[in-house]
Backbone as CSV, one residue per row, in Angstrom:
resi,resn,N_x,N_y,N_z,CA_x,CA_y,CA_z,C_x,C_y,C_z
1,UNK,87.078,95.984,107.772,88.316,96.719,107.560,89.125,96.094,106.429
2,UNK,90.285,96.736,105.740,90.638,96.247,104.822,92.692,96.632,105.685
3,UNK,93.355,95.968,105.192,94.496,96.538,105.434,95.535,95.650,104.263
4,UNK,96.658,96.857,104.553,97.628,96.818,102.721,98.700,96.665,103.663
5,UNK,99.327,95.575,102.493,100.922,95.656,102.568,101.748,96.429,101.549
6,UNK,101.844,97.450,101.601,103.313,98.498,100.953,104.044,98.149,100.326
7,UNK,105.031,98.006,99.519,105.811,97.788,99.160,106.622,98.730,97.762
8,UNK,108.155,98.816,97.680,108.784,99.663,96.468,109.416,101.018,96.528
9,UNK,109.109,101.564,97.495,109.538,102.568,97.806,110.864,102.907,97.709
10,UNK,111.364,104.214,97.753,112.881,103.717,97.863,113.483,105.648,97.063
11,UNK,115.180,105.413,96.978,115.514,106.339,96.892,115.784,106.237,95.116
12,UNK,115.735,107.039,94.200,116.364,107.150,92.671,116.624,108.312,92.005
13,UNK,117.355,108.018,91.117,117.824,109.649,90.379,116.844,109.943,89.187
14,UNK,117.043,111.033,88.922,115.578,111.472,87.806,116.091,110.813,86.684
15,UNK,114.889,110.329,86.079,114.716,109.515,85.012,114.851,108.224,85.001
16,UNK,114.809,107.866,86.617,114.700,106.406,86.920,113.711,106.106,86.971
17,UNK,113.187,104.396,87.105,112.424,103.813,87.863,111.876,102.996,89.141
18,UNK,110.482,103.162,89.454,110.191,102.171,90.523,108.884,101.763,90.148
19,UNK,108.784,100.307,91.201,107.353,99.596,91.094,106.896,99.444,92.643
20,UNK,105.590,100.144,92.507,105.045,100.071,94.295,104.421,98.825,93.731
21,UNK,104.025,98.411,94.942,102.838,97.103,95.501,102.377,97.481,96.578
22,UNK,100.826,96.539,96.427,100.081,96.831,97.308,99.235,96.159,97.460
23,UNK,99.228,94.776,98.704,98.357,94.117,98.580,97.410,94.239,99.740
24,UNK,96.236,93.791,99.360,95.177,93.948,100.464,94.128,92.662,100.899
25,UNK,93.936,93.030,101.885,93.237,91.898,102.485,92.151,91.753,103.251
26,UNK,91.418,91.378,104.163,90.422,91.439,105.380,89.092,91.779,104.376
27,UNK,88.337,92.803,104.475,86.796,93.135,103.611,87.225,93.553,102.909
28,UNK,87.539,92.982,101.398,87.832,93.404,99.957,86.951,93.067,99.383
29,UNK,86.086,91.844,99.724,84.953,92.010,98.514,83.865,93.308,98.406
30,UNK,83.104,93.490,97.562,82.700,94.649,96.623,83.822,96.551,96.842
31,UNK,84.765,96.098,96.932,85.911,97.061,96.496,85.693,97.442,95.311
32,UNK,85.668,98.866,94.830,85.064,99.559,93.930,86.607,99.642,93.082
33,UNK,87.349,100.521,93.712,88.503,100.273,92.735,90.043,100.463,94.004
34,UNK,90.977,100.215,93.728,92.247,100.432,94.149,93.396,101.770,93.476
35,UNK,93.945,102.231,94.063,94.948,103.127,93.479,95.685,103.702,94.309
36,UNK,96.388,104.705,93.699,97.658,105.129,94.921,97.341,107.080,94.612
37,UNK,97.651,107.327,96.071,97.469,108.767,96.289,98.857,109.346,96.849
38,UNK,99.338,110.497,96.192,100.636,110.694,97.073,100.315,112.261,97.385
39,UNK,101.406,112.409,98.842,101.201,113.736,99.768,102.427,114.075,99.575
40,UNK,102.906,114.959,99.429,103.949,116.152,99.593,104.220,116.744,100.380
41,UNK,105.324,117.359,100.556,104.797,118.030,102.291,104.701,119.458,101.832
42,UNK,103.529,119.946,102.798,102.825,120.860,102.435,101.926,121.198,101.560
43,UNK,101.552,120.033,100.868,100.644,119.870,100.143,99.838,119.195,100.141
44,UNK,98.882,119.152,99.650,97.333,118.472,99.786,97.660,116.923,99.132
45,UNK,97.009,115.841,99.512,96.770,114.820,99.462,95.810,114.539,97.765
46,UNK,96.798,114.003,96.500,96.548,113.972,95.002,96.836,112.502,94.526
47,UNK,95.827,112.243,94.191,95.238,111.047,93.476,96.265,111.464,92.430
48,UNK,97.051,109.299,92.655,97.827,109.454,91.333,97.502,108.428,90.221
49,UNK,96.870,107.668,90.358,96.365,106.617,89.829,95.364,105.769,90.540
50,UNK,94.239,105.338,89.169,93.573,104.270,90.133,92.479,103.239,89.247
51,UNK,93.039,102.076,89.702,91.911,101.249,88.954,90.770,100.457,89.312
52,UNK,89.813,100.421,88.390,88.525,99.999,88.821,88.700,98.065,89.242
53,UNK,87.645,97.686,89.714,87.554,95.871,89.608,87.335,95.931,87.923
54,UNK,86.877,96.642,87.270,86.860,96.305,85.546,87.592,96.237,84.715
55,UNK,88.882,97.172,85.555,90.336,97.478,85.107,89.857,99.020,84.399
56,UNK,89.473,100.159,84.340,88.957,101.329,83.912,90.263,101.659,84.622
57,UNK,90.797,102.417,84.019,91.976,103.279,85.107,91.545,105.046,85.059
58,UNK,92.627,105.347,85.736,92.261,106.752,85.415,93.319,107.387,86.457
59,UNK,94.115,108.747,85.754,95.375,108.674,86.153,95.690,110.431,86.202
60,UNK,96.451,111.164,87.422,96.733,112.536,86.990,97.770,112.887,85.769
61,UNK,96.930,114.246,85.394,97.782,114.784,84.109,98.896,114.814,84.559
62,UNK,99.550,114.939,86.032,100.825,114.845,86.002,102.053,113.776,85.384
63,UNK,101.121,112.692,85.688,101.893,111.577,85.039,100.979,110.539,83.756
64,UNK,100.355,111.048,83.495,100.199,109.813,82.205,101.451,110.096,81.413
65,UNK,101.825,108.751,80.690,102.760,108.490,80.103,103.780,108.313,80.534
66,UNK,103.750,108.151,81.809,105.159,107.855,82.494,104.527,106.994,83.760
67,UNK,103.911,106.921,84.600,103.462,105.672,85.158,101.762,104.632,84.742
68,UNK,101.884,103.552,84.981,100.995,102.582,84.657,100.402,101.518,85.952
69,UNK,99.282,101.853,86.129,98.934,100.787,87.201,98.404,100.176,86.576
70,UNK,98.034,98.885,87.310,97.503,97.535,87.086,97.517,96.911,88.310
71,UNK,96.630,95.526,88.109,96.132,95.061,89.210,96.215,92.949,88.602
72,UNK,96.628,92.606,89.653,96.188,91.403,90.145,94.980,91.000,90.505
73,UNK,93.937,90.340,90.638,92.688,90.577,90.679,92.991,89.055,91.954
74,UNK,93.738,88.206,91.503,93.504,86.987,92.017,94.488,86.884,93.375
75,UNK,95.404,88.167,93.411,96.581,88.380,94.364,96.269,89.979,95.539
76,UNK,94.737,90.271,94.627,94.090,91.419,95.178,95.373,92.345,95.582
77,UNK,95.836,92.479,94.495,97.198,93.042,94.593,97.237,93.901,93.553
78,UNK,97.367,95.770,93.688,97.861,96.605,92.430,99.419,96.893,92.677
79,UNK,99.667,97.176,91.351,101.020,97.829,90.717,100.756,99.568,90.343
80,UNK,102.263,100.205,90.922,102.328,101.247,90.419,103.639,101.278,89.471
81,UNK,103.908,101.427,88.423,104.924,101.406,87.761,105.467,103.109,86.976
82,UNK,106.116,103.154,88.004,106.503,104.635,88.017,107.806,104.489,86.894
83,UNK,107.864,105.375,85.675,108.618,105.428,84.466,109.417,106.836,85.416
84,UNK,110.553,107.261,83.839,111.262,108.719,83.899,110.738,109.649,85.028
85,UNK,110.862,109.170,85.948,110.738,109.963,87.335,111.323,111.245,87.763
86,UNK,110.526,112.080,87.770,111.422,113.188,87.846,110.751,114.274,89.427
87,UNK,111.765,115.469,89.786,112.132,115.690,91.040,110.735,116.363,91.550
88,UNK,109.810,116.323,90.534,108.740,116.882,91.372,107.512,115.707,91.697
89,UNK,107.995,114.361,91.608,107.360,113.739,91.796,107.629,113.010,93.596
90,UNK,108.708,113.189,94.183,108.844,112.931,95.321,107.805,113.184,96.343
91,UNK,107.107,111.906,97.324,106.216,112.049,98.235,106.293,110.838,98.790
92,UNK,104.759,111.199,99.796,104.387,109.487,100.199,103.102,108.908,99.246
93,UNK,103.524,107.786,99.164,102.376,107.351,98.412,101.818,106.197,98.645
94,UNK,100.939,106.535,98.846,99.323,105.761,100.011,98.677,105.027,98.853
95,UNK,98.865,104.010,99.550,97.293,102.605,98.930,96.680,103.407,98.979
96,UNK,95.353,102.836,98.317,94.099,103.443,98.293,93.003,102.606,97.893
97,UNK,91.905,102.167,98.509,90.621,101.572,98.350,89.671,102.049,98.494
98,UNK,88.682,101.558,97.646,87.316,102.583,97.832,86.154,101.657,97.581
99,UNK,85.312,101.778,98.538,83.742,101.248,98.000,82.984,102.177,98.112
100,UNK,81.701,101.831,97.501,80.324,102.319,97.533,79.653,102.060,98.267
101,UNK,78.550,102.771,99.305,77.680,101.751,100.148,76.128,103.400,99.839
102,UNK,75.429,102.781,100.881,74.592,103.478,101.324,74.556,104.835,101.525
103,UNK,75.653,105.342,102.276,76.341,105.887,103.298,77.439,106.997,102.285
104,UNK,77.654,106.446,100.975,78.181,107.201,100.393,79.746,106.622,100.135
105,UNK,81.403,106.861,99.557,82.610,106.444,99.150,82.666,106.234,100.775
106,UNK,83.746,104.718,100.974,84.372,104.564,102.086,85.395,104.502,101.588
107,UNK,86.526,104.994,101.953,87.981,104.737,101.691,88.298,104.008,102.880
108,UNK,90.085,103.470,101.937,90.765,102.578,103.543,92.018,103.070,102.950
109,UNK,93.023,103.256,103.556,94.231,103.402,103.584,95.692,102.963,103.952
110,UNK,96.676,102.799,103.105,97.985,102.516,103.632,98.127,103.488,104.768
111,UNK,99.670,102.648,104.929,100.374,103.313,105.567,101.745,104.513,104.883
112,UNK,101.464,104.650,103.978,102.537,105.156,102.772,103.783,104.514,102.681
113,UNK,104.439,104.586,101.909,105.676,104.764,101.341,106.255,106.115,100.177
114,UNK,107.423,106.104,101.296,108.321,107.412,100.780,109.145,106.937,99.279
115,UNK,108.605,107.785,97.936,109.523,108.064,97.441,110.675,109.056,97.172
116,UNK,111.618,109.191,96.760,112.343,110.286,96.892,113.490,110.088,95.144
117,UNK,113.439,111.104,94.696,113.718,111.573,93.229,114.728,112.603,93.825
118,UNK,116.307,112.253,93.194,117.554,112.973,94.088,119.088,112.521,93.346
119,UNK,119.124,113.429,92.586,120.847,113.163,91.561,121.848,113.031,93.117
């Protein structure tokens, strides 16, 4: 099992910023990559970023150019660095880990954190 500590969440006005964290622990070795997924309500569960152990990222058209992950490798710890935030970006937004096995992608999951985008 793998399990994350959360962190960053919080309330801001559009065109602010925030920085999630997310560290993980227990079976992390051969972890394929880390990233963050956020849910909406009423909406489907969207990959918002995510980086490889090589550092390869790869990120939705919604936000390139306005957030940047990165990773700690030695703190097995990623960053979400959410830029000019704006009101349609409000959700929860879930760690995310993934390996490869036999068996096909295993994911593991946070527990989310709520952001919220609100003049």
């Amino acid at each position: 099992q793998v399990q994350f500590v959360e962190s960053g969440g919080g309330l801001v006005q559009p065109g602010g910023s925030l920085r999630l964290s997310c560290a993980a622990s227990g079976s992390i070795s051969s972890i394929y990559a880390m990233g963050w997924y956020r849910q909406a309500p009423e909406k489907q569960r969207e990959l918002v970023a995510h980086i490889t152990s090589s550092g390869n990222t790869n990120y939705a058209d919604s936000v390139k150019g306005r957030f940047t992950i990165s990773r700690d490798n030695a703190k097995n710890t990623v960053y979400l660095q959410m830029n000019s935030l704006k009101v349609e970006d409000p959700a929860v937004y879930y760690c995310n880990a993934y390996r490869w096995s036999t068996l096909g992608r295993r994911d593991y999951w946070g527990q989310g954190t709520q952001v919220t985008v609100s003049s």
